[in-house]
N, C-alpha and C positions, 0 to 999 in steps of 0.2 A: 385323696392322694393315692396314686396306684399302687407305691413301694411302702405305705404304709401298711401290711398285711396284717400288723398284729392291733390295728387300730388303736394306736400312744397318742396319735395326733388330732385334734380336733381344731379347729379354725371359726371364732368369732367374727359374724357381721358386725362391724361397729357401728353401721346404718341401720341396725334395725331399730325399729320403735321401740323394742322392749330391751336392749343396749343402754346403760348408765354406765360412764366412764367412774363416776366416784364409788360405785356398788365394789371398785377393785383399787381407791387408791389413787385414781390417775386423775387428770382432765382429758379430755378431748384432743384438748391441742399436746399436751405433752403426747399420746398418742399417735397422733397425725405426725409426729417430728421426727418418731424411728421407730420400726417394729418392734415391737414388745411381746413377748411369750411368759408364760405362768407354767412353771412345773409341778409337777405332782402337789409338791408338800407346800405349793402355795407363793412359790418366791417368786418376784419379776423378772426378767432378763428383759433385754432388750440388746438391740444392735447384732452386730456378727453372732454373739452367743446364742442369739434365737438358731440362728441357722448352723451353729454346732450341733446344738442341740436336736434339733431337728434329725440333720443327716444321723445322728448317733443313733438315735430312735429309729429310722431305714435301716439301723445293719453297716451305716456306711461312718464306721469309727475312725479307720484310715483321715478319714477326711477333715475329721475334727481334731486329728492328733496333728495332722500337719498344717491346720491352721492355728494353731499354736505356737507353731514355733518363731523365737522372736521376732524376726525380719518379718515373716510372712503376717502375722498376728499384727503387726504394725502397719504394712502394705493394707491387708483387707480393712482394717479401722477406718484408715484413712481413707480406703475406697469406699466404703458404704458409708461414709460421712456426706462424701459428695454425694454420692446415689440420693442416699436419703432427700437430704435439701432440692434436690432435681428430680425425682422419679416421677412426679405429676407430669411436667413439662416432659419427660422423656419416652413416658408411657401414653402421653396425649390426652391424659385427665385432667388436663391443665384447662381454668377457668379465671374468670375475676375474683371469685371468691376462694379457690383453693389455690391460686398462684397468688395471690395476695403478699407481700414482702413483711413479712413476720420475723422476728427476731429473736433466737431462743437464748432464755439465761443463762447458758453457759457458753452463747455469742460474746457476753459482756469479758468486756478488758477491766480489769480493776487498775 
């Protein structure tokens, strides 16, 4: 990543062969269901937080300050919910087995 200058960011194949989803806690498919990042001291994020995070690490704080704020915090959730559940299909990674109709547990209604 080009704006990462002070190199904070590093980026996991999660295809590669030597990739264990449990070596950190997770499955696969919770994986597969919304980005997930690990900070320093070890903790997961995942969702919009990865990508606070992120731009905060570029320099670019502005950005993470004002996706916080209520409304907005609430809009991007909501928007990267959908992304998430579509991004195969919208990035054309879409197949049998990765558009496959999966249903995540916190899909469920009690």
């Amino acid at each position: 990543m080009k704006k990462d200058k002070l190199k904070r960011i590093r980026f996991t194949d999660m295809t590669a062969a030597d990739f264990h989803a449990e070596a950190i806690g997770l499955t696969n498919e919770e994986l597969m269901a919304e980005i997930h990042g690990r900070l320093p001291d070890g903790t997961i994020i995942r969702g919009v937080e990865v990508f606070r995070q992120l731009y905060s690490a570029i320099g670019f704080r502005w950005a993470m300050t004002i996706s916080r704020l209520p409304i907005i915090r609430q809009m991007m959730n909501a928007g990267y919910i959908l992304f998430a559940r579509n991004r195969l299909r919208l990035t054309g990674r879409c197949n049998a087995q990765t558009c496959a109709i999966h249903h995540h547990p916190r899909d469920s209604v009690s």
